[in-house]
PAFIDREN-505944 format. One line per field, with one value per residue (C-alpha): residue in three letters; x, y, z; residue number from 1. Coordinates in steps of 0.1 Angstrom, whole numbers, plus 5000, padded with zeros to 4 digits. Layout:
r [ala, ...] .
x [X, ...] .
y [Y, ...] .
z [Z, ...] .
k [NUM, ...] .
***
This chain:
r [unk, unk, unk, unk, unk, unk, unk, unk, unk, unk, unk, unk, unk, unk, unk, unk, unk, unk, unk, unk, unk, unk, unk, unk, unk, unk, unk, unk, unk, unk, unk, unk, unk, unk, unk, unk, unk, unk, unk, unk, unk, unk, unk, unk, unk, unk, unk, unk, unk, unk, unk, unk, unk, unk, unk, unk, unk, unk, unk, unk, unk, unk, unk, unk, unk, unk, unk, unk, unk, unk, unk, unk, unk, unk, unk, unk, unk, unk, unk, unk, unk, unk, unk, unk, unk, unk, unk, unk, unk, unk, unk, unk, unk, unk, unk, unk, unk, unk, unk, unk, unk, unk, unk, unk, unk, unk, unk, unk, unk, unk, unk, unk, unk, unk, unk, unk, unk, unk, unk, unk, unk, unk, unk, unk, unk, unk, unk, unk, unk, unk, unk, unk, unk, unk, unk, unk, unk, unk, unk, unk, unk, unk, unk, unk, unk, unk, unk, unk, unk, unk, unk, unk, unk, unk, unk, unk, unk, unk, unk, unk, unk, unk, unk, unk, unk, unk, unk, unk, unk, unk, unk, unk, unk, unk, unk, unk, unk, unk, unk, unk, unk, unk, unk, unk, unk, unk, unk, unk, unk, unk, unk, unk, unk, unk, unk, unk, unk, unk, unk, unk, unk, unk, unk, unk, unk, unk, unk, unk, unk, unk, unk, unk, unk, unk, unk, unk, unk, unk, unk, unk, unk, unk, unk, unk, unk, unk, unk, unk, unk, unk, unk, unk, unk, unk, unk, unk, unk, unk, unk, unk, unk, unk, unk, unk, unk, unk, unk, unk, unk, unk, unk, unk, unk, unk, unk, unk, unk, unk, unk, unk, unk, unk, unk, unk, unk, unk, unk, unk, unk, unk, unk, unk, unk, unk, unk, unk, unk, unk, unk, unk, unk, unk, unk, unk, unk, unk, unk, unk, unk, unk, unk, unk, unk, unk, unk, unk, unk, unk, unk, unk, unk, unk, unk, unk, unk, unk, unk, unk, unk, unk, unk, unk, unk, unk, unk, unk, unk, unk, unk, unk, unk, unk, unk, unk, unk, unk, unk, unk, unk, unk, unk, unk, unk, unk, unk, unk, unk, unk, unk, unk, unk, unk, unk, unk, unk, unk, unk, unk, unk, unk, unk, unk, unk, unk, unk, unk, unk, unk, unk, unk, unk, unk, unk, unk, unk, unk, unk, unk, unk, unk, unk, unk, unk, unk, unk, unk, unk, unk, unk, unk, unk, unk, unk, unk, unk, unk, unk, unk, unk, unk, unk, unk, unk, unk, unk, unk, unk, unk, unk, unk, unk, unk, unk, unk, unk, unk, unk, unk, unk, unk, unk, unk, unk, unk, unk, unk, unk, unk, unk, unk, unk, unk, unk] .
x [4877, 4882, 4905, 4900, 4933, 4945, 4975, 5000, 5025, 5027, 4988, 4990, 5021, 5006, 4973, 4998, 5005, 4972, 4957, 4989, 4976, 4943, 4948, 4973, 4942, 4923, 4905, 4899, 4912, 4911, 4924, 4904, 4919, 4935, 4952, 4979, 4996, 4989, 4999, 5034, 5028, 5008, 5024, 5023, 4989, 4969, 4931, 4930, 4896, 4900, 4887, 4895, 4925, 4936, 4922, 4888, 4889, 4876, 4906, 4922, 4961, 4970, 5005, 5006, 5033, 5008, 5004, 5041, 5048, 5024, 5031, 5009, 4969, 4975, 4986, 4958, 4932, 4947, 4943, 4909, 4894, 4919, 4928, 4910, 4870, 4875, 4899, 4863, 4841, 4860, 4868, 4835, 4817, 4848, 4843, 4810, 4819, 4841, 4821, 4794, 4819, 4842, 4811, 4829, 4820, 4838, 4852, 4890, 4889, 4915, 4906, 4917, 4901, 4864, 4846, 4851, 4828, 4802, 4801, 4800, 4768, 4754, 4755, 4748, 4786, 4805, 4833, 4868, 4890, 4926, 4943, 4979, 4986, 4977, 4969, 4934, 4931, 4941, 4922, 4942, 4923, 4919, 4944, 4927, 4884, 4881, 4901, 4878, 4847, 4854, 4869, 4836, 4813, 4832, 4826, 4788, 4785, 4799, 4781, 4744, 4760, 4765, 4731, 4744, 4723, 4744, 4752, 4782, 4820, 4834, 4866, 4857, 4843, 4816, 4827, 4863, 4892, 4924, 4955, 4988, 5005, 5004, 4994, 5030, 5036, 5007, 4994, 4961, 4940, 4916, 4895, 4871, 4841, 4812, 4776, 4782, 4820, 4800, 4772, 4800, 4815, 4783, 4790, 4822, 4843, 4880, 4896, 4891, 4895, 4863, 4865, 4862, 4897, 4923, 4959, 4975, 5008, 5028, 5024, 5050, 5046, 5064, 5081, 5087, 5125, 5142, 5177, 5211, 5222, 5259, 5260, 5295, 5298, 5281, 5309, 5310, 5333, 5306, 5267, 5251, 5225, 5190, 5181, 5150, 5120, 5101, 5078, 5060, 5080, 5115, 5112, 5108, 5143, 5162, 5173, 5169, 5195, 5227, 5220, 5226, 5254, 5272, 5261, 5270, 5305, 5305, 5301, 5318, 5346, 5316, 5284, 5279, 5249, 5230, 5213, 5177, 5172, 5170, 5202, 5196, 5188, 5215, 5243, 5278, 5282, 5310, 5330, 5319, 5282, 5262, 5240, 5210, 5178, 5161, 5170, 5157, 5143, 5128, 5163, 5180, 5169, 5183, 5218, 5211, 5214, 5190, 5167, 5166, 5130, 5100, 5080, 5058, 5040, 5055, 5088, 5083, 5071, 5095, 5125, 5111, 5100, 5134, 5142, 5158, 5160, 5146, 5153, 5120, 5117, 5081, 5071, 5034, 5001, 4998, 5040, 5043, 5020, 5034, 5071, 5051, 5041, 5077, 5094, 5065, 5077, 5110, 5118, 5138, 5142, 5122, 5137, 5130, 5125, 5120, 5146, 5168, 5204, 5235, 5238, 5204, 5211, 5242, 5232, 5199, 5220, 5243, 5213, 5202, 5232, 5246, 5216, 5201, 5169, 5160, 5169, 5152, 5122, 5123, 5125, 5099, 5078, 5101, 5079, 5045, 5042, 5060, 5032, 5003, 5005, 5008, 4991, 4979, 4961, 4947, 4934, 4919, 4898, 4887, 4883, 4851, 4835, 4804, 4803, 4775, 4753, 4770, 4758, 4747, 4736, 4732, 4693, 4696, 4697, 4719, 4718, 4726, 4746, 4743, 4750, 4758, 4772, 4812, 4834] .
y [4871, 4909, 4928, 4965, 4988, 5022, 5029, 5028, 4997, 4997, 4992, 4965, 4945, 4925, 4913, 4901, 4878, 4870, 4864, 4839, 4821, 4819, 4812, 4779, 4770, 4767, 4806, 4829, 4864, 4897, 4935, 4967, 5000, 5029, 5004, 5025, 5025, 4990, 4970, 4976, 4964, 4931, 4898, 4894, 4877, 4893, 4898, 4938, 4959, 4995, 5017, 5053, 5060, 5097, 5104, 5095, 5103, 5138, 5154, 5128, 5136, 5105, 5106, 5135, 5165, 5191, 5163, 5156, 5191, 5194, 5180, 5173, 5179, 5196, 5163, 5147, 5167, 5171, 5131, 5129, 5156, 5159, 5124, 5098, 5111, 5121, 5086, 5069, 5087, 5079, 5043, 5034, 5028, 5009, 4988, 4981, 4971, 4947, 4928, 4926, 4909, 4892, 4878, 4870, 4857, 4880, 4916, 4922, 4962, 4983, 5013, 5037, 5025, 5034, 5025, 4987, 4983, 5012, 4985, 4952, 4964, 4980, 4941, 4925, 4908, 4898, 4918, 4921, 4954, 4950, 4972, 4978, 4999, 5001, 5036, 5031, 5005, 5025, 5053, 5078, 5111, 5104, 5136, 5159, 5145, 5176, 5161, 5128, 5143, 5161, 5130, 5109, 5142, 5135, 5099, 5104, 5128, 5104, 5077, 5103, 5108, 5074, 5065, 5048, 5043, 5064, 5047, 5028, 5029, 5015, 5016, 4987, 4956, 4943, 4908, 4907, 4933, 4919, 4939, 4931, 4933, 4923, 4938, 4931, 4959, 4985, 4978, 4957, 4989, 4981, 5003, 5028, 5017, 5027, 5012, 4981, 4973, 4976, 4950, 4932, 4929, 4913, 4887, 4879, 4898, 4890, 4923, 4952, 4937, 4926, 4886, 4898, 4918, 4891, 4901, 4882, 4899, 4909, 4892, 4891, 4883, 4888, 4923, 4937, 4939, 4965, 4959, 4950, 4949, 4953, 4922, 4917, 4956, 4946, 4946, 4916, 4935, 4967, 4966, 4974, 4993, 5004, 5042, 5039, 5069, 5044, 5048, 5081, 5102, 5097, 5129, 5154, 5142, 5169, 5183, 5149, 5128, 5153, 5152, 5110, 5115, 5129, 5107, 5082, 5098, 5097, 5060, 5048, 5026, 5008, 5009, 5006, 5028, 5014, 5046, 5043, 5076, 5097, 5106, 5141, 5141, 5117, 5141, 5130, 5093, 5085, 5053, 5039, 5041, 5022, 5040, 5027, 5043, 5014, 4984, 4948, 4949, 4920, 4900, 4925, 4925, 4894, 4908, 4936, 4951, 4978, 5000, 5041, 5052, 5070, 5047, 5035, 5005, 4977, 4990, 4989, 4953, 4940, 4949, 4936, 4906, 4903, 4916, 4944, 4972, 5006, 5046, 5058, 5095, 5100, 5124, 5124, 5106, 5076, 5075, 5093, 5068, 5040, 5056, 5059, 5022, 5008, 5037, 5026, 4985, 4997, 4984, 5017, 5053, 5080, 5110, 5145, 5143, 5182, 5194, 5160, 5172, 5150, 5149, 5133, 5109, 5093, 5090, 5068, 5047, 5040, 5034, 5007, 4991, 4988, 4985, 4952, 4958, 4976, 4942, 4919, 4941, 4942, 4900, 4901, 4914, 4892, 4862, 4876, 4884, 4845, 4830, 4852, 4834, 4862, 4849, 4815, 4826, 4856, 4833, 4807, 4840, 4850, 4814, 4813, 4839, 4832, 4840, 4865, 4859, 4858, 4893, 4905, 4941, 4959, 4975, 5015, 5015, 5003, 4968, 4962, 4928, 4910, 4923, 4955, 4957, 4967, 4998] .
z [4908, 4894, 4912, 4911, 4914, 4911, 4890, 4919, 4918, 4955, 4953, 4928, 4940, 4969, 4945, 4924, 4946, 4960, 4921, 4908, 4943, 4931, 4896, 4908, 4923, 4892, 4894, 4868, 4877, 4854, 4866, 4860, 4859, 4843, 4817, 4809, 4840, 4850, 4817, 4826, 4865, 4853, 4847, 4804, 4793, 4823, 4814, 4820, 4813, 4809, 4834, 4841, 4818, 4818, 4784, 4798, 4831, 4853, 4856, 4886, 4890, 4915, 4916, 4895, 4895, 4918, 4943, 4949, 4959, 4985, 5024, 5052, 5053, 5025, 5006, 5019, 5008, 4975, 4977, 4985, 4968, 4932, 4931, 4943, 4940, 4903, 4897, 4912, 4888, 4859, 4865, 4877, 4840, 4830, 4861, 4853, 4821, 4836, 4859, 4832, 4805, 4831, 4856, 4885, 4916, 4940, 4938, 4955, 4954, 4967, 4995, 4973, 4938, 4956, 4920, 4930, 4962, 4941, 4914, 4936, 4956, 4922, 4908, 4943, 4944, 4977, 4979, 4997, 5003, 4998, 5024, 5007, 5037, 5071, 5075, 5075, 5098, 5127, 5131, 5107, 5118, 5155, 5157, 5127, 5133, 5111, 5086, 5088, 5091, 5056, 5039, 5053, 5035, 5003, 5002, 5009, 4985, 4958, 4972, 4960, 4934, 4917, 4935, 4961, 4994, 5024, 5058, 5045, 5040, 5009, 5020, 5039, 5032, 5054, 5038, 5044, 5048, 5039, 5055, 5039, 5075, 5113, 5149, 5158, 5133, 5139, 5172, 5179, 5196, 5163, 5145, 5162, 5176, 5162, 5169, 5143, 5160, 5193, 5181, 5167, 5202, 5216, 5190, 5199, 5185, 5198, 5209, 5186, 5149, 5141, 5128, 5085, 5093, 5079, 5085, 5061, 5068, 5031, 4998, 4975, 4934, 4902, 4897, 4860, 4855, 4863, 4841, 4857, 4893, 4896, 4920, 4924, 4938, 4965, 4997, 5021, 5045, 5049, 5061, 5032, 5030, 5004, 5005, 4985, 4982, 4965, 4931, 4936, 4960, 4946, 4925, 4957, 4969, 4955, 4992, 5008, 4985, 4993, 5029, 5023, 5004, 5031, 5057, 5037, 5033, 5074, 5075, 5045, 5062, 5074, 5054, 5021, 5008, 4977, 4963, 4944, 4927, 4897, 4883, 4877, 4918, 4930, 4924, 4922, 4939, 4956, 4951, 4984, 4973, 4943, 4924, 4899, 4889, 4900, 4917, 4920, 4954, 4967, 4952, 4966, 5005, 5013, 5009, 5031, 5069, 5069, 5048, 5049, 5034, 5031, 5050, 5020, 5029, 5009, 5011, 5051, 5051, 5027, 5046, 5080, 5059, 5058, 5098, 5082, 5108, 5094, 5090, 5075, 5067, 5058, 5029, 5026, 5030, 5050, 5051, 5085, 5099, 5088, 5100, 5135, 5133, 5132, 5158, 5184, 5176, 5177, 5146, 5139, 5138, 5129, 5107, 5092, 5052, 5048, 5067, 5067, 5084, 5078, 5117, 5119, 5093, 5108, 5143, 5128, 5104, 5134, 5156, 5137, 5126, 5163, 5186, 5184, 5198, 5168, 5145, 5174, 5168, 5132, 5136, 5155, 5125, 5102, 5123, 5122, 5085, 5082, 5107, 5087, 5056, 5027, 4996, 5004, 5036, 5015, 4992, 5015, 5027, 4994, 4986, 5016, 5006, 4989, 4955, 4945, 4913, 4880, 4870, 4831, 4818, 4853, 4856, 4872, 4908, 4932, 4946, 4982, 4992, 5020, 5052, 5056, 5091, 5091, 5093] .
k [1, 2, 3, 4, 5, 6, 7, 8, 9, 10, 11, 12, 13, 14, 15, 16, 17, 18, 19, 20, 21, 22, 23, 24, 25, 26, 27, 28, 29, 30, 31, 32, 33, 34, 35, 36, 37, 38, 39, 40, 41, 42, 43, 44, 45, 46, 47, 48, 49, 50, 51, 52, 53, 54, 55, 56, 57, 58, 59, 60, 61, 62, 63, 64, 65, 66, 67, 68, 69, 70, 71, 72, 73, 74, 75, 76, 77, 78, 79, 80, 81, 82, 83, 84, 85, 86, 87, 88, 89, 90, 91, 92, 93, 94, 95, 96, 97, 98, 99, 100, 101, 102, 103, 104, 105, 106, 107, 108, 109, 110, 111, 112, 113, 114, 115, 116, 117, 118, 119, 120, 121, 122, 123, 124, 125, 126, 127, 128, 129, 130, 131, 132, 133, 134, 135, 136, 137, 138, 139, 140, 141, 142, 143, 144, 145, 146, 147, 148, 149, 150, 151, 152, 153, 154, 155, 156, 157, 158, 159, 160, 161, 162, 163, 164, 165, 166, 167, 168, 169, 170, 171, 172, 173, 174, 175, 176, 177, 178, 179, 180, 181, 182, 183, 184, 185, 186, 187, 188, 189, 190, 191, 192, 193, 194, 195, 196, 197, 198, 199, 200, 201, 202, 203, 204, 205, 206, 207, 208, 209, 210, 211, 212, 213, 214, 215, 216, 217, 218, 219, 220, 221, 222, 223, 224, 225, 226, 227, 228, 229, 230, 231, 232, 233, 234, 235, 236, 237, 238, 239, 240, 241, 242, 243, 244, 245, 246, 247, 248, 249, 250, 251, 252, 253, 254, 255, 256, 257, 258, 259, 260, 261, 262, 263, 264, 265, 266, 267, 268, 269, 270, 271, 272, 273, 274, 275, 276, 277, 278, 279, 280, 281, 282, 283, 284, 285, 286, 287, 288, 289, 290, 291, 292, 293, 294, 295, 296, 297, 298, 299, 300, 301, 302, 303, 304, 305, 306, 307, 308, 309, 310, 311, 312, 313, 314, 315, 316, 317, 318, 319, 320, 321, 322, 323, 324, 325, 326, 327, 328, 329, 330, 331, 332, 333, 334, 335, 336, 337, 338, 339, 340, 341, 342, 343, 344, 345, 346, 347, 348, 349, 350, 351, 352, 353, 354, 355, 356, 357, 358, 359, 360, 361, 362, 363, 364, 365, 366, 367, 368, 369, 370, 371, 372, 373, 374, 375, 376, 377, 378, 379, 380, 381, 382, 383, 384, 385, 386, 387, 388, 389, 390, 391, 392, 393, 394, 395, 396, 397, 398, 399, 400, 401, 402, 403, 404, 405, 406, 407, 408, 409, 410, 411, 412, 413, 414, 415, 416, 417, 418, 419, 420, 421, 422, 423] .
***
C-alpha cells in the first residue's frame, strides 16, 4: 500500500500507525511526499518516493511563515488557494512516479495531499482517504456556503486541469474514508446530503455516515525523539498539566504564552503547568512550571490531569485517549472546530487565543480540574476511541478493499475506478 501525505507530522502520525499494522501483517508499505519534511517523521528504513519538495514545487508555503500570521477565512483561503492546490500540482508527478515503481494495490491518501486520489483514478487503483482530522466530516462551511462553494471551484478547476473528469470530490474516497476519531467526539448528524448520500440511504445506509465512513477512533505509532524529559520534576502532590500549541502554531504564541504564565502563577499551589514552547516565546518560567521545547507526548499523557491547547486534532484525541479533560484555544483552520467538537461533548472549555486574558485562563483550568462532568465526558471519548479499534481496525478496512491492477507506465488520460458514488 502507498500512503500519500503532506509534510505535516500531525497528518503523518496516525498512518504511522496504520502502516507498522499492515506491515506486521506481512504488507509492503512505502510513503510519497515532500521528502524533506517527512524523512525526519518516518520510522528509519521507510520506503519514501519524492514528491513535491520545495525546490520543485509551485510555490506551496503549507505551514509556511505568511500562513501563520493570518486567522480566520483568511487562513483558510490562504490554505486552499497558497498551500494546498500548488502542494497538489507539485506532488502529483512524484506520485505518479511512485505508484508506477512501488505498484501497489491500494492508495491511503490524505484529504489534504489531493495529488493521491488524482493519481489513484489516473492508474484505475482503489483508494482510501485518511481523515487526520474531523473537520471535514461535518460539514465545515454549513456557516460560510460561500466559503465552500469557492473551495469546491478550486478543486474543479484542478481536477481540468490535471485532466481529471469533474463530478467528484477527492477529498473523499468513494472506497473508504477512514476518520481517526468517534461520533461520541463530533456528533453523528453525518455529512450533508447530497443526491448520492440520498441514494445511499435507499440502500441502507445506517443514520447519516454512509457504510465506507470507518471511524477507527485515534492511531498511535512510533514518535522521533524528542531528547530528555526531566521525569522526576514532575509533582505527585499538584495536577499536572500539558500546555502544548502543537507543531505548526507554537510560533504565533508570543501574546498567548504570558497570559499562561500568569495563570499558571494563579494556580501554582495546585497545578503544575508543563510548558511546550519556544524559548525565545516562553519568557521567564517560574519554578512552579517545567519548561522544554518539546516534550515526549504520548509518554507523557499518562502522567497527566488535563491538556490546555490549540485544538489540533491529534493533540485533542490523544489527551481524551487518555480521559484527559481539555482547554483548547483554537488558532486557525479546522482548530476552532475541533475546540467546538469537545465544548458541545463537554469534554472541556472553550477559550480566546487572540485576545487570551489571565482571567479567562484560570477560571477554564479550574473548570476542568474541579468539575467532573468535564473528565466523565472526556472518558466517555477515552471508551469510544478504545472500542473503535485504532490501527488494527484501520487495517482490517484497508485489508477488504480490493486491490486494483498492478499498474506500469501510466498512458495520458485519466482512468476512472470503480464506483464513483460518495461524498
Amino acid at each position: 500500500m502507498l500512503f500519500v501525505v503532506p509534510p505535516l507530522a500531525g497528518h503523518v502520525n496516525p498512518t504511522l500507525a496504520v502502516a507498522a499494522e499492515l506491515a506486521a501483517r506481512g504488507h509492503q508499505v512505502a510513503w510519497t511526499g515532500p521528502a524533506t519534511a517527512l524523512a525526519p517523521l518516518l520510522p528509519t528504513g521507510s520506503l519514501l518516493y519524492p514528491a513535491g519538495d520545495r525546490d520543485a514545487a509551485d510555490g506551496h508555503d503549507l505551514g509556511g511563515a505568511r500562513w501563520r500570521d493570518l486567522r480566520g477565512i483568511a487562513a483558510l483561503r490562504f490554505l486552499w488557494a497558497e498551500a494546498l492546490i500548488p502542494l497538489a500540482r507539485a506532488m502529483l508527478p512524484g506520485v505518479h512516479t511512485a505508484v508506477e515503481t512501488f505498484r501497489p494495490d491500494v492508495i491511503v491518501a490524505d484529504q489534504q495531499a489531493l495529488a493521491g486520489p488524482l493519481a489513484a483514478r489516473r492508474h484505475g487503483l482503489p483508494w482510501a482517504t485518511s481523515a487526520t482530522t474531523s473537520a471535514e466530516i461535518i460539514r465545515p462551511f454549513d456557516d460560510f456556503p460561500k466559503v465552500g462553494e469557492w473551495v469546491n471551484l478550486r478543486i474543479a478547476a484542478l481536477l481540468a486541469e490535471c485532466g481529471a473528469p469533474g463530478g467528484w470530490d477527492p477529498r473523499f474516497s468513494p472506497h473508504l474514508v477512514l476518520v481517526f476519531s468517534t461520533p461520541a467526539l463530533i456528533g453523528d448528524g453525518g455529512p450533508e446530503r447530497t443526491a448520492a448520500h440520498a441514494q445511499g440511504a435507499a440502500n441502507g445506509f445506517a443514520g447519516r455516515y454512509p457504510p465506507h465512513y470507518a471511524f477507527v477512533g485515534p492511531a498511535f505509532g512510533a514518535r522521533p525523539p524528542t531528547g530528555d524529559f526531566p521525569w522526576r520534576r514532575l509533582d505527585p502532590g499538584r495536577a499536572r498539566v500539558l500546555v502544548s500549541l502543537g507543531t505548526l502554531n507554537r510560533a504565533a504564541g508570543a501574546r498567548f504564552y504570558p497570559a499562561v504564565l500568569r495563570a499558571a502563577d494563579a494556580l501554582a499551589d495546585r497545578a503544575q503547568l508543563i510548558l511546550a514552547a519556544p524559548a525565545d516565546l516562553a519568557g521567564d518560567i517560574p519554578r512552579h512550571m517545567l519548561h522544554q521545547e518539546y516534550v515526549p507526548q504520548l509518554r507523557l499523557l499518562p502522567h497527566l490531569d488535563a491538556v490546555l491547547c490549540h485544538g489540533g486534532h491529534n493533540t485533542v484525541c490523544e489527551a481524551l485517549a487518555y480521559g484527559l479533560p481539555l482547554v483548547v484555544a483554537p488558532v486557525r483552520d479546522d482548530q476552532p472546530i475541533v475546540a467546538r467538537q469537545v465544548a458541545e461533548a463537554g469534554a472541556g472549555v472553550r477559550v480566546r487565543f487572540g485576545r487570551a486574558r489571565t482571567d479567562e485562563l484560570h477560571q477554564a483550568l479550574t473548570a476542568v480540574l474541579d468539575d467532573p462532568a468535564h473528565r466523565r465526558a472526556a472518558r466517555r471519548i477515552q471508551a469510544s476511541f478504545a472500542a473503535a479499534g485504532g490501527a488494527a481496525t484501520a487495517a482490517d478496512r484497508l485489508e477488504k478493499l480490493p486491490p486494483g491492477p498492478r499498474p506500469g507506465p501510466s498512458a495520458p488520460g485519466t482512468a476512472p475506478t470503480e464506483n464513483e458514488k460518495g461524498p
